[in-house]
matplotlib code that plots the C-alpha trace (Angstrom):
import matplotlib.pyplot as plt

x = [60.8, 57.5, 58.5, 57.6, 54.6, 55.6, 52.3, 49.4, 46.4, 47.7, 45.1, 44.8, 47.0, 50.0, 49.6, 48.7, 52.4, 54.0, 52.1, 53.7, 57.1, 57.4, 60.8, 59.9, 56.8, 58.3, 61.0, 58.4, 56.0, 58.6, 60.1, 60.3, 59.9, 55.9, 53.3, 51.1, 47.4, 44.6, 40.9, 38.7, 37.3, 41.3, 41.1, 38.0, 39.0, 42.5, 40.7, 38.2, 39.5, 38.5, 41.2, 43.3, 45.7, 46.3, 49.3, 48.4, 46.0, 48.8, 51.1, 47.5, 47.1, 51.0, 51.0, 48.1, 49.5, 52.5, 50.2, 47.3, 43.6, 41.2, 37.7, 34.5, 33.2, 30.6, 32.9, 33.8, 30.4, 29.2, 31.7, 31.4, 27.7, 29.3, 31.5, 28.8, 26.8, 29.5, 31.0, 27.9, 28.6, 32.4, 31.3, 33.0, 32.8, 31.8, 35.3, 37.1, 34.6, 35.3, 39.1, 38.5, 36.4, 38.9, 41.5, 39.6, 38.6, 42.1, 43.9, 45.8, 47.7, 46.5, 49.0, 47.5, 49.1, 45.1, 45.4, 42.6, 40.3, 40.9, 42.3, 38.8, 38.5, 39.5, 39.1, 42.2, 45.9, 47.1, 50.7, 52.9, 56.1, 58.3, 57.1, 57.9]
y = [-115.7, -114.0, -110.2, -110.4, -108.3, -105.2, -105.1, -107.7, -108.2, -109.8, -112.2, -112.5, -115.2, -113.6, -110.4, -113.6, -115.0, -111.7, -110.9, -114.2, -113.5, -116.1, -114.3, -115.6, -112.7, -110.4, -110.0, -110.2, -107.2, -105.1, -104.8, -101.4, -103.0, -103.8, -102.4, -104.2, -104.1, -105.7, -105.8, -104.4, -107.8, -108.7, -105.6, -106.7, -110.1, -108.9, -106.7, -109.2, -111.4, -112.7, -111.9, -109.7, -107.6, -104.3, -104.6, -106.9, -104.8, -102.2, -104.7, -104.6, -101.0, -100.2, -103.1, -102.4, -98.4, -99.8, -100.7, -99.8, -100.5, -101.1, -100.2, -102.1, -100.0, -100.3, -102.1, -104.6, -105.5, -106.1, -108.5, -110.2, -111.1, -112.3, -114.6, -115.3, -116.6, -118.2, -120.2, -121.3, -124.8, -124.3, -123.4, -120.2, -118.1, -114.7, -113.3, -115.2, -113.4, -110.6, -110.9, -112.3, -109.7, -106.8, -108.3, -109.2, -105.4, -103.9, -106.4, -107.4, -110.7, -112.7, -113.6, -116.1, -119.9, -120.7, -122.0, -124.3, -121.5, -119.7, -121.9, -122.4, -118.7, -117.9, -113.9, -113.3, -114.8, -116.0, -115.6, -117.7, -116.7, -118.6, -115.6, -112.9]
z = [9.7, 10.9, 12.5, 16.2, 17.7, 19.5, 20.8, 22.0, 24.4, 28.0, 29.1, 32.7, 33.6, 32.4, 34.7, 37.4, 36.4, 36.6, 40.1, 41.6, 40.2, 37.2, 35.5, 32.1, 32.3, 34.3, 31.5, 28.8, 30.4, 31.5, 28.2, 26.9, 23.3, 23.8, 24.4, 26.6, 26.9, 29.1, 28.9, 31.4, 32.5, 33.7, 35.7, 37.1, 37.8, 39.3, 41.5, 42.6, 43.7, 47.4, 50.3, 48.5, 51.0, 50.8, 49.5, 46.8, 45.8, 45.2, 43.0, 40.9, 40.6, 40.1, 37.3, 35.7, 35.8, 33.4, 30.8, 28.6, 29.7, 26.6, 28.2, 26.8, 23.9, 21.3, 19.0, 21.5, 23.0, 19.4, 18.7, 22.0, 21.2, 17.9, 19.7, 22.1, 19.4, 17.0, 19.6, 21.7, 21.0, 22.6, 25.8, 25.4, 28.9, 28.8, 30.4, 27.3, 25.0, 25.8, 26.4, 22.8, 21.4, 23.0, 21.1, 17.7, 17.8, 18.2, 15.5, 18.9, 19.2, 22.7, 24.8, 27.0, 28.6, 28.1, 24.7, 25.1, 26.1, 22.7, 20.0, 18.5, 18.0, 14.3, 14.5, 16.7, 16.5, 19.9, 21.1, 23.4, 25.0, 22.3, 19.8, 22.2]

ax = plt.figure().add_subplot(projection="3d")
ax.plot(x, y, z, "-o")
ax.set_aspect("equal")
plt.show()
């Protein structure tokens, strides 16, 4: 039996799930037993989004203060033009790429319900629940 991760990447709709109260990820990213990380673009697109109340805005920040931000460096902008490149015939979008490329660079599973967005990706490994 493969070991389970103790750490991966969270794509953006799992912090989504876990901000509108799905149990399944609320019990997944409150475990103490991983450690949970998110790409800056997440942030970005948490944060961004149109309407948000103030106190929305602070279930972001107090989520996103649980677990580990992995800022756009060198590393990962190279491999985003990688993937860019690669997987022009894909339509790949450039939030994926760099969700992608985040976790290609840290050797970190995805955990993502967006399959379909990433399956065609062969530098990372992509988690669902079922494996957690």
């Amino acid at each position: 039996m493969a070991r389970r991760p103790t750490a991966f990447l969270a794509d953006t709709d799992i912090l989504i799930d876990y901000l509108n109260g799905v149990p399944r990820m609320r019990e997944i990213l409150d475990a103490p037993r991983y450690r949970v990380y998110y790409s800056a673009i997440t942030r970005k697109e948490l944060l961004a989004k149109r309407g948000l109340s103030a106190t929305e805005r602070q279930k972001i920040y107090t989520l996103l203060r649980h677990h580990r931000l992995i800022p756009v460096d060198k590393k990962i902008a190279e491999r985003f033009s990688r993937l860019l490149t690669t997987y022009a015939g894909q339509d790949i979008r450039k939030a994926d790429a760099l969700v992608a490329a985040t976790a290609w660079s840290r050797n970190l599973p995805l955990f993502t319900r967006n399959i379909k967005h990433y399956r065609f990706i062969s530098e990372i490994s992509l988690l669902d629940e079922a494996h957690l």
